[in-house]
LOBA-46463 format. One record per atom (N, C-alpha, C): residue in three letters; x, y, z. Coordinates in steps of 0.1 Angstrom, whole numbers, plus 2048, in hexadecimal, padded with zeros to 3 digits. Layout:
<pts>
ALAXYZ;...
</pts>
This chain:
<pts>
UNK9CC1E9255;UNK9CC1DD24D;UNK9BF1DB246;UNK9BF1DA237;UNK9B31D5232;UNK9B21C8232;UNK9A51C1237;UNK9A31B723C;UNK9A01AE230;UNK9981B4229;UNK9951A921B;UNK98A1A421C;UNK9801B0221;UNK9771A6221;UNK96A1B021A;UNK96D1B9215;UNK95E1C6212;UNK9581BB20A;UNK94C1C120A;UNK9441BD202;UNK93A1B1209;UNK9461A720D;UNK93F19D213;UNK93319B215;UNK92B18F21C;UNK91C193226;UNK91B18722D;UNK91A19023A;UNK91C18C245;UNK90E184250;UNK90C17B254;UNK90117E25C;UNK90917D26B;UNK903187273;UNK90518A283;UNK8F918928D;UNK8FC17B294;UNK8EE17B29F;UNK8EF17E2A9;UNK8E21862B3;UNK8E118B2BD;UNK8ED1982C1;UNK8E61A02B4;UNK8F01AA2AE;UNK8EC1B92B8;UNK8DE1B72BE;UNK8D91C42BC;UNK8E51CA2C8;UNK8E81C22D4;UNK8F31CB2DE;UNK9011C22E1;UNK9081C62E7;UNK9121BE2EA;UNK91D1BA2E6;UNK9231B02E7;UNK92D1AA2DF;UNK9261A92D1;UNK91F1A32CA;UNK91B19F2C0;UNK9161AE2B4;UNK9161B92C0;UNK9121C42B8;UNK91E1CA2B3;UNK9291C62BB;UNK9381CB2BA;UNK93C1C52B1;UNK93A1BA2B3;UNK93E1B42A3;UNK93B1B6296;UNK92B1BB295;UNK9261BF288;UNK92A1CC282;UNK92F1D428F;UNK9321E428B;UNK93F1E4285;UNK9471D6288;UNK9541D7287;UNK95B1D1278;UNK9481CA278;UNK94A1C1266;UNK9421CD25C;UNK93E1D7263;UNK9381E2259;UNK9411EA257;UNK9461EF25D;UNK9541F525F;UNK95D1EF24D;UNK95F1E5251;UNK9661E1249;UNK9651DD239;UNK9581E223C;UNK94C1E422F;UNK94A1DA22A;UNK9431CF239;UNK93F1C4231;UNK92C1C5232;UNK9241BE229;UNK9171C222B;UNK9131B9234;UNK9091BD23D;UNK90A1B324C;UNK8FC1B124C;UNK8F41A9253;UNK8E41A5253;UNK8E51A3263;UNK8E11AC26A;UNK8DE1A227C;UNK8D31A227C;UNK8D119C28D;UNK8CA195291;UNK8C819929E;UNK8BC19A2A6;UNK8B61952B0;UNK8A31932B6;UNK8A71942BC;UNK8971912C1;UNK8921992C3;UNK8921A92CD;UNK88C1B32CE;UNK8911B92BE;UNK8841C32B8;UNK8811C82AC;UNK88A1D22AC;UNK8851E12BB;UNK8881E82BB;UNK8931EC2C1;UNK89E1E72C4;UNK8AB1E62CA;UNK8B41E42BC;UNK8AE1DA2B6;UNK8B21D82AB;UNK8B21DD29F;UNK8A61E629D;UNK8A61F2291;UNK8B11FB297;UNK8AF1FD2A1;UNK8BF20D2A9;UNK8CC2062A4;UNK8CE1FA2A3;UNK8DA1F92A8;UNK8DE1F6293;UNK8D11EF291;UNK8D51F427C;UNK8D820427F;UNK8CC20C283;UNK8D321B27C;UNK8E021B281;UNK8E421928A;UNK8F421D28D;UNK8FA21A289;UNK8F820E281;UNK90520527C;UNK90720D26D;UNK8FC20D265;UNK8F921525A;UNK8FF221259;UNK8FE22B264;UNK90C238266;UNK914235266;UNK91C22C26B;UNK92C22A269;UNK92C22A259;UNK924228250;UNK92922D241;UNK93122523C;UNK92E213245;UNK937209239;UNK92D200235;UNK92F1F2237;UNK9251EB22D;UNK9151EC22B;UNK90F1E4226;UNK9001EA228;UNK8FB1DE237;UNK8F01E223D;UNK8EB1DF249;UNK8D91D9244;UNK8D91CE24B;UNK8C91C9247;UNK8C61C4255;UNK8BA1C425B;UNK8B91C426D;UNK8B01B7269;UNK8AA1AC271;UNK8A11A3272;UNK89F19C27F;UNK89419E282;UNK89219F295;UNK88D18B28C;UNK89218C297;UNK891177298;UNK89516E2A2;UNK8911682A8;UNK89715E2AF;UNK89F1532AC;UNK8AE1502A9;UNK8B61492A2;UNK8B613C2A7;UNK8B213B2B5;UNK8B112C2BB;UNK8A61282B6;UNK89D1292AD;UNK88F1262AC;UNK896122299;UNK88D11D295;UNK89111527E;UNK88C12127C;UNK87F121280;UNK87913127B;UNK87F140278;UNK88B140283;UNK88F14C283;UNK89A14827C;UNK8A213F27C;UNK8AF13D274;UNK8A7138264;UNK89C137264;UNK89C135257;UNK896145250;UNK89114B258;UNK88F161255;UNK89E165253;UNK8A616225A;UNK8AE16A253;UNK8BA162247;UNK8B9157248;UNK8BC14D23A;UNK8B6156234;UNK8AA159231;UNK89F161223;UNK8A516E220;UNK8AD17422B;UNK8AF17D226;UNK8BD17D222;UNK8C617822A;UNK8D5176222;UNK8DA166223;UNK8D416021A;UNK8D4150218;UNK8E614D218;UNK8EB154212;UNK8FA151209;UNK900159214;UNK90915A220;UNK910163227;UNK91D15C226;UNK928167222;UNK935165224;UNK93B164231;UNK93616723F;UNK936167249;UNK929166250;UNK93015D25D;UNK92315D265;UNK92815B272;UNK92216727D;UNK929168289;UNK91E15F290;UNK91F154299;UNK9121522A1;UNK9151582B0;UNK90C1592B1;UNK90515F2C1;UNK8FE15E2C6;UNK8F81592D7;UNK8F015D2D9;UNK8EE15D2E9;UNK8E81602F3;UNK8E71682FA;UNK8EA15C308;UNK8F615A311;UNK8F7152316;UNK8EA14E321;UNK8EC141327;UNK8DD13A334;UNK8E114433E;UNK8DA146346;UNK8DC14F351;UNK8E514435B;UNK8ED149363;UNK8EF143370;UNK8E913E375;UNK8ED132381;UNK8E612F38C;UNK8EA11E391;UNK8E911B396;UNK8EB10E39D;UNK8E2102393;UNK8EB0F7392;UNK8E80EB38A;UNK8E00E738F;UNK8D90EA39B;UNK8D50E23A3;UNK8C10E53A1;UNK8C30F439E;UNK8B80F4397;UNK8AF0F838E;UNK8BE0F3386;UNK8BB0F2376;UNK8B10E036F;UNK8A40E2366;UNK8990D6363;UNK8A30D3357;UNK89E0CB34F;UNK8A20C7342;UNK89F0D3339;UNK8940DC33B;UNK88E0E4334;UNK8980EB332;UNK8A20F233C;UNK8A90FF33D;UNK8B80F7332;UNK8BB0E9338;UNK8C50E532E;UNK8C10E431E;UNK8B70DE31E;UNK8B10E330D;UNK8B10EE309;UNK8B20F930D;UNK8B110730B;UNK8B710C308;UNK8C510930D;UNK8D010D30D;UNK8DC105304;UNK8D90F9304;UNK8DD0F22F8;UNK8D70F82E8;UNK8CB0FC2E8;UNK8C61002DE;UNK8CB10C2DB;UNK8CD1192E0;UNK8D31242E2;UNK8E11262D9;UNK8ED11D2E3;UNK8F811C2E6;UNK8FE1162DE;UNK8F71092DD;UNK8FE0FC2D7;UNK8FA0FB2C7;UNK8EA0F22C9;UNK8E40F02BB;UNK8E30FA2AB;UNK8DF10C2B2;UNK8DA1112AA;UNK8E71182A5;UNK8F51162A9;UNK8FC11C2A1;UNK900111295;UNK9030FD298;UNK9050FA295;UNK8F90F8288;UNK8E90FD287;UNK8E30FB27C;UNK8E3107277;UNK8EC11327A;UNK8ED11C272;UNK8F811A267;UNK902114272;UNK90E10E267;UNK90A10725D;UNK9010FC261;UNK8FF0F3256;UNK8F40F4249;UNK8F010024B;UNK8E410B23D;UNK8EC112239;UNK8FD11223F;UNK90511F23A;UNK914119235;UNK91611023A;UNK92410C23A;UNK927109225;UNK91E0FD224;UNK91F0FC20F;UNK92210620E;UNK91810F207;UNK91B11A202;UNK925122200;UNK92912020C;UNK93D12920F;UNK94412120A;UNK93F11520D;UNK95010B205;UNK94B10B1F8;UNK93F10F1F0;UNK94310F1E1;UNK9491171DE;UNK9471231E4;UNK94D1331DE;UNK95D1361E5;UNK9601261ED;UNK96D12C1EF;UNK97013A1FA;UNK96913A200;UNK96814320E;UNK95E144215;UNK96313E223;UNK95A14022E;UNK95B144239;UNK95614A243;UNK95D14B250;UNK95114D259;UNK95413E264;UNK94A13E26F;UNK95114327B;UNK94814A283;UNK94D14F28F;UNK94514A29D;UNK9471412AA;UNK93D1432B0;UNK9431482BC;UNK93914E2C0;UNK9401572CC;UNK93A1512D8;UNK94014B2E1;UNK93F1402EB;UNK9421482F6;UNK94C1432FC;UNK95114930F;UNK95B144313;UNK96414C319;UNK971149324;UNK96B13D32C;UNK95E13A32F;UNK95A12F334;UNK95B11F32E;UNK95B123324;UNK96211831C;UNK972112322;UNK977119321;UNK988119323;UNK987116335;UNK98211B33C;UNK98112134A;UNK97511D352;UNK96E115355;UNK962113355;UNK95F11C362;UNK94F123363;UNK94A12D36C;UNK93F121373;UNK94111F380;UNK936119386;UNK92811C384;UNK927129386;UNK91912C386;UNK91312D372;UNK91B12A36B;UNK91712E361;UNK91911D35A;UNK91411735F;UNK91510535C;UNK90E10034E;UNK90110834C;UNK8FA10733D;UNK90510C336;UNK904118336;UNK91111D32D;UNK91A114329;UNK922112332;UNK93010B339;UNK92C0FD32F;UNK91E0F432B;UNK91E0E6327;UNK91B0ED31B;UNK9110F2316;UNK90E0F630C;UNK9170F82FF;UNK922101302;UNK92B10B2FE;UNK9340FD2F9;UNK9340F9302;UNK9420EA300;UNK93E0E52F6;UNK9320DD2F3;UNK92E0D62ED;UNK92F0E02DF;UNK92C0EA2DB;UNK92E0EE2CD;UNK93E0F32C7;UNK9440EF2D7;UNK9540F02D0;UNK95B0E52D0;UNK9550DB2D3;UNK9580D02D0;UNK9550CD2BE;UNK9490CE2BE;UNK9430CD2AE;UNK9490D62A2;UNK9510E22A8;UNK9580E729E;UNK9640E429F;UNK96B0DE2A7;UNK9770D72A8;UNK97B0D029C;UNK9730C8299;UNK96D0BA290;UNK96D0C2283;UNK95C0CD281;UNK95F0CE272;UNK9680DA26F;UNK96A0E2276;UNK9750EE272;UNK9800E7267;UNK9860DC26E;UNK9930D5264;UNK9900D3256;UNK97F0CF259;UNK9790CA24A;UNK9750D4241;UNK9760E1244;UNK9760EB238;UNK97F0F6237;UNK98B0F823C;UNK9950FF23E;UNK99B0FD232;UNK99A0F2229;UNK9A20F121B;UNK99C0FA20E;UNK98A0FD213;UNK98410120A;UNK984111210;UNK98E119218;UNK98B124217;UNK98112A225;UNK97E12222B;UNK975121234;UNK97511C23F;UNK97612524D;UNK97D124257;UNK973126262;UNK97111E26F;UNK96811F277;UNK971121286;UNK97012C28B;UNK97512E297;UNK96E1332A3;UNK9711342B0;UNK9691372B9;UNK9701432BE;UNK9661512C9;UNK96F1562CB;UNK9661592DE;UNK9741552E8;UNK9701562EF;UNK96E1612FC;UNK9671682FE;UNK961176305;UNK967171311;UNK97417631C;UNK972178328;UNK96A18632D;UNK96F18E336;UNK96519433C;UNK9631A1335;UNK95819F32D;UNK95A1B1327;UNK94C1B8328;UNK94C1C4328;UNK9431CE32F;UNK9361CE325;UNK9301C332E;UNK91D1BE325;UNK9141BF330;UNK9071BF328;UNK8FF1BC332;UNK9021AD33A;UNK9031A6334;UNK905199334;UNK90D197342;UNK91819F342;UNK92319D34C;UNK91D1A4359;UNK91A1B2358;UNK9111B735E;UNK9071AD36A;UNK9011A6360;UNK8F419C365;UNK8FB190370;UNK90418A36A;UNK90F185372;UNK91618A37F;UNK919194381;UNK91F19C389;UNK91219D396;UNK9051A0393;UNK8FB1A1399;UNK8F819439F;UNK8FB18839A;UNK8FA17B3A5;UNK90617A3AA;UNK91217B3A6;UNK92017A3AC;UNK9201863B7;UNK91C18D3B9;UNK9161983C5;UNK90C1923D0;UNK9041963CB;UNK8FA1863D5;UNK8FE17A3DF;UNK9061733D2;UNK90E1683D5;UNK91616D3E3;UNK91F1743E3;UNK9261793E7;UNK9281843F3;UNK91A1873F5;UNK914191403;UNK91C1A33FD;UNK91D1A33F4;UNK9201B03EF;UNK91D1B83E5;UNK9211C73E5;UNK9171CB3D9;UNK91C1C93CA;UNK9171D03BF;UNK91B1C93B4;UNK9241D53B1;UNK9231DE3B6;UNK92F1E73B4;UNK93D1E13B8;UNK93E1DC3C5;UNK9471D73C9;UNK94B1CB3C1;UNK9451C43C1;UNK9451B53B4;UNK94D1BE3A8;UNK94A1C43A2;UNK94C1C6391;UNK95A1CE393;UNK95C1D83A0;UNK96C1DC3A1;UNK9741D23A2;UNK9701CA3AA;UNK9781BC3AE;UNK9791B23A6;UNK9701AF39E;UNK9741AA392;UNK97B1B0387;UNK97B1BC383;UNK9821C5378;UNK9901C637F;UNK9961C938A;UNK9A01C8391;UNK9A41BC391;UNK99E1B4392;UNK9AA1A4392;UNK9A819D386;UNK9A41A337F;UNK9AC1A036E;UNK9BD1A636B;UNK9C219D366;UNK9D21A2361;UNK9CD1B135B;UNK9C51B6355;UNK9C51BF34D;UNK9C11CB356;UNK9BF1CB361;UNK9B21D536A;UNK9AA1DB363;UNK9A21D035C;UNK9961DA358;UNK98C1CD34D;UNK9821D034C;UNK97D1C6344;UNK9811D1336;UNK97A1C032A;UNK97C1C631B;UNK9731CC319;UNK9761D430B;UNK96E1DB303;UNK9661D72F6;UNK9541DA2F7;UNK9521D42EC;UNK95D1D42DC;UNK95F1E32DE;UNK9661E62CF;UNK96E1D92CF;UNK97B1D82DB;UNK9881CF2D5;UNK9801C22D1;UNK9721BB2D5;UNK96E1AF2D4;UNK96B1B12C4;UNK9651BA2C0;UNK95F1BC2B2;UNK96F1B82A9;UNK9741C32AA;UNK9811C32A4;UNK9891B72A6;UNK9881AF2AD;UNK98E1A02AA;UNK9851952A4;UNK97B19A2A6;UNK97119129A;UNK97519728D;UNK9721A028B;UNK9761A727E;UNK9831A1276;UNK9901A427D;UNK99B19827A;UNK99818E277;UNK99118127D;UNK98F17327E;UNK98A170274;UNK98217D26D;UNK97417925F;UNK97F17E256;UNK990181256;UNK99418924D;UNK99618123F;UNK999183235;UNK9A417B22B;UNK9AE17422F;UNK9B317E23A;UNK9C5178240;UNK9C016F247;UNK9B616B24D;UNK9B5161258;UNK9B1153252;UNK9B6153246;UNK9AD14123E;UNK9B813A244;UNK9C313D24F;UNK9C912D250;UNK9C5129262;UNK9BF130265;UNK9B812E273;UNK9AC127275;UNK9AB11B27E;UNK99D114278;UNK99F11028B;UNK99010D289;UNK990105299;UNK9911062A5;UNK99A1162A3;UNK99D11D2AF;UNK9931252B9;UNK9991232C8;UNK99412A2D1;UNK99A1332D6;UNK9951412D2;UNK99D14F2D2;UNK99B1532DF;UNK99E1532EA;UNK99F1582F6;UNK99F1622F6;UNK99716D2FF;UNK9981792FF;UNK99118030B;UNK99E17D312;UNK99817F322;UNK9A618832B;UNK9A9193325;UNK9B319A32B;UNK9BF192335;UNK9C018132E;UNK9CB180338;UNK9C717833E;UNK9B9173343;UNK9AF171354;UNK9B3162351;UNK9B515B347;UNK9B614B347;UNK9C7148343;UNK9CD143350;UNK9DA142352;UNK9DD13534D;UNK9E3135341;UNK9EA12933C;UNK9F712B32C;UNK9FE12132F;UNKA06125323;UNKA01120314;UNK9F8117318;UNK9EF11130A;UNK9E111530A;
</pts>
């Protein structure tokens, strides 16, 4: 399927590995011109040259910190006008509420919550003049499912789908659609890092943890960066202007409900 989107330009944050890197390969692919982002330099030049081989749109790297005006305003400079914009960025670590300061909740609100919502809002106009936009934010099965140990996450996360709840309705007439997409368990560091306190937790090793968790998924197995890319890729398509507000579940099955 041609998606309808070449040419485009995309911005992708906290691109250099992971989910967010899957996504960018999968909007280059499609030959849209893409601009990521992260904070290490040199993770981040590798993962431009790779993207750049696949031989579809053009690739522009900018190491920045996007929870910070400074860094969301470096890469505003470099692609001010984006036809898409995936946000991302690197969830709070685990651990008990108990001893979490205010500091660690500001952190993580800033992260999670605030900096995608002031990326929308330096990016959102622009799309509704030109009549196409497509925001993407890539949240968590924890949203839907809440994970104990992952509580920053778990408030954080809420709160910015609550706020696209609201304006998604309000720009879906101009062509411009803000959706969330939600990561159950797929093969990251991220998950990885998780599995190492859920072990702990647990009096067992992490080897045993990560079979046992990949086994008691409907699917026996965790996901794959690629399928995560590839359903962002859909979401940012042409065909997807009548989808707005939605929370894309994508957790092999793991959250049992008919709604």
């Amino acid at each position: 399927m041609d998606l309808g989107i070449q040419g485009r330009r995309a911005i992708v944050c906290a691109a250099s590995k992971g989910l967010g890197r899957s996504c960018a390969e999968s909007l280059v692919r499609e030959g849209v011109d893409v601009v990521i982002c992260a904070r290490s330099k040199g993770p981040l030049e590798e993962t431009a040259k790779s993207l750049r081989a696949l031989g579809g749109g053009a690739v522009s790297a900018v190491a920045c910190d996007v929870t910070t005006e400074e860094g969301r305003g470096l890469i505003l400079s470099v692609c001010p006008d984006p036809d898409i914009l995936i946000n991302n960025a690197g969830g709070p670590p685990p651990g008990d509420f108990r001893d979490w300061e205010r500091e660690d909740w500001i952190k993580a609100i800033d992260a999670n919550m605030l900096s995608p919502i002031l990326l929308i809002k330096r990016t959102i106009d622009s799309m509704i003049e030109r009549q196409f936009g497509r925001v993407i934010n890539i949240t968590s099965g924890a949203v839907k499912s809440p994970i104990d140990i992952l509580g920053l996450s778990n408030g954080s996360r809420a709160g910015l789908t609550g706020f696209v709840a609201g304006l998604s309705r309000t720009t879906v007439k101009h062509n411009v659609t803000i959706n969330n997409l939600l990561p159950g368990p797929f093969d990251t560091d991220r998950l990885r890092e998780n599995l190492k306190v859920l072990a702990a937790k647990h009096g067992i090793s992490v080897e045993e943890m990560t079979k046992k968790r990949a086994s008691g998924n409907p699917a026996g197995r965790f996901g794959t960066a690629y399928e995560f890319g590839e359903m962002c890729a859909f979401v940012c398509s042409a065909q997807a202007g009548f989808m707005t507000g939605q929370n894309f579940l994508i957790d092999g099955g793991a959250f049992r409900s008919t709604l």
